[in-house]
N, C-alpha and C positions, 0 to 999 in steps of 0.2 A: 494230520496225525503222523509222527515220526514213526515211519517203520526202521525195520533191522536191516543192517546194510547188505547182510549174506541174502535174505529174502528177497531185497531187491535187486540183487545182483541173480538172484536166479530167475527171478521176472523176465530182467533184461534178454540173459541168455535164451528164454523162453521168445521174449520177441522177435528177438532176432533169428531165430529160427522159422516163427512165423510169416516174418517180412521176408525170409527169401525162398520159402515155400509159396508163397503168394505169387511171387516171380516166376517160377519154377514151372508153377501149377500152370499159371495164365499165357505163359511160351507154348507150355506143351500143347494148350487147347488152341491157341493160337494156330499151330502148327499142326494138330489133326485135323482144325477146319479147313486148311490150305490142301490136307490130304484127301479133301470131300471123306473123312470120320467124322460127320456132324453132330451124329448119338454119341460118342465117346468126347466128342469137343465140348458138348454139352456137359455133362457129367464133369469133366476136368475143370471144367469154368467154374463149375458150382462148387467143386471144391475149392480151391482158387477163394472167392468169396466165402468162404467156412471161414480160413485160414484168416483172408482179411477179420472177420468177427473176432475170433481167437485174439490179435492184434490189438482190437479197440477195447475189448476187454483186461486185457494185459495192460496197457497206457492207462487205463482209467484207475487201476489198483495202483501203479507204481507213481501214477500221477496226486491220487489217497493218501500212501505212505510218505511224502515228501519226496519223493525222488527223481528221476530226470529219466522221462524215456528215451536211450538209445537207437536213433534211426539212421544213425548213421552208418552203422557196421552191419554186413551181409555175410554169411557163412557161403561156399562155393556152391554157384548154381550149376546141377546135375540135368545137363538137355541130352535126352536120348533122340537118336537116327530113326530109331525104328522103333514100333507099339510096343514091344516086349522091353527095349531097352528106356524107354519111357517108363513104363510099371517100374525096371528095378530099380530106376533113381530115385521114382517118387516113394518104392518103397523106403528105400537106404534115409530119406528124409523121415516117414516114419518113424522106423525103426529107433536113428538116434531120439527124437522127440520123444517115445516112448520113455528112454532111460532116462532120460532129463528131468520128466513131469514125474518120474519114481524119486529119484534122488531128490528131486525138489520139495517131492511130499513130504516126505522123512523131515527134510530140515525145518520146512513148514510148522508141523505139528509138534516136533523136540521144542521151536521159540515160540506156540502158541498161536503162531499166527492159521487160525483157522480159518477166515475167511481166503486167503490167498493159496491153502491148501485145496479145499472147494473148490478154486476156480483153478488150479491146475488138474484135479478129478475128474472136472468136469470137462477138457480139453482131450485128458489123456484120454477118456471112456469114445470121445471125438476119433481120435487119433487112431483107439485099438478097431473101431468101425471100419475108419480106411484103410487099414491095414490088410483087416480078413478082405475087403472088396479085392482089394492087389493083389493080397494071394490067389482069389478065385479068379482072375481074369488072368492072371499065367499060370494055372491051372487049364485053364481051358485053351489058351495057345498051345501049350503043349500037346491039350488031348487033339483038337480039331486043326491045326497047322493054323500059321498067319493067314493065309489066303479065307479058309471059309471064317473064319473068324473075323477076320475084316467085311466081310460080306456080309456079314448081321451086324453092323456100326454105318452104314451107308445109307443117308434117304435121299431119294430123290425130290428136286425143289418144289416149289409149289408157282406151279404158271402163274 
């Protein structure tokens, strides 16, 4: 099925947001498990894997519409030093996504295309979840300091 080239040019933009939040996500856990953050490495992985779905959902629509998914292009990956500076990158990824999957909706529904609106709804409703999580975990850096906050992300291994 021929889709609309603007539809699918916000697809792409969409993906590629997703492919390098994939990236982004799967460093950071990367890099909390090397911090012994196992509970929080976990959690980031999983999201990490969200983003990958988002992805294969995205590719299967543009791949629908006749179009050609873009894997080739990365938007800047944001690696923070420290847990707090993690959240506000992963937010800033958020954040833009959210405006994206808005705007994308709009144009969606003005050409009709309702199915490719739906699955940006259903990405953004994704997205506004991880959002409020990030706000509440620098929330609670702030109330509790990095230190005890880190102290409830630590397990010990299993002999």
């Amino acid at each position: 099925m021929k889709g609309d080239a603007e539809v699918i040019e916000f697809l792409n933009e969409q993906l590629t947001a997703e492919l390098t939040a994939i990236n982004q996500y799967f460093l950071h856990a990367k890099m909390q498990e090397n911090f012994g953050w196992t509970k929080l490495a976990k959690y980031t992985r999983h999201e990490s894997i969200d983003e990958m779905k988002h992805a294969e959902t995205l590719t299967d629509r543009i791949l629908f519409l006749d179009g050609l998914p873009n894997y080739q292009r990365l938007f800047h990956v944001r690696v923070g030093q420290t847990v707090q500076e993690m959240f506000e990158a992963d937010r800033q990824v958020e954040v833009e996504a959210i405006d994206r999957l808005k705007r994308g909706i709009v144009v969606m529904r003005a050409k009709n295309d309702v199915t490719s609106a739906n699955i940006f709804e259903s990405i953004l409703a994704d997205e506004e979840h991880h959002i409020d999580y990030l706000d509440t975990q620098l929330e609670l850096l702030e109330k509790l300091g990095e230190a005890l906050y880190l102290a409830q992300l630590i397990e010990q291994p299993e002999s």
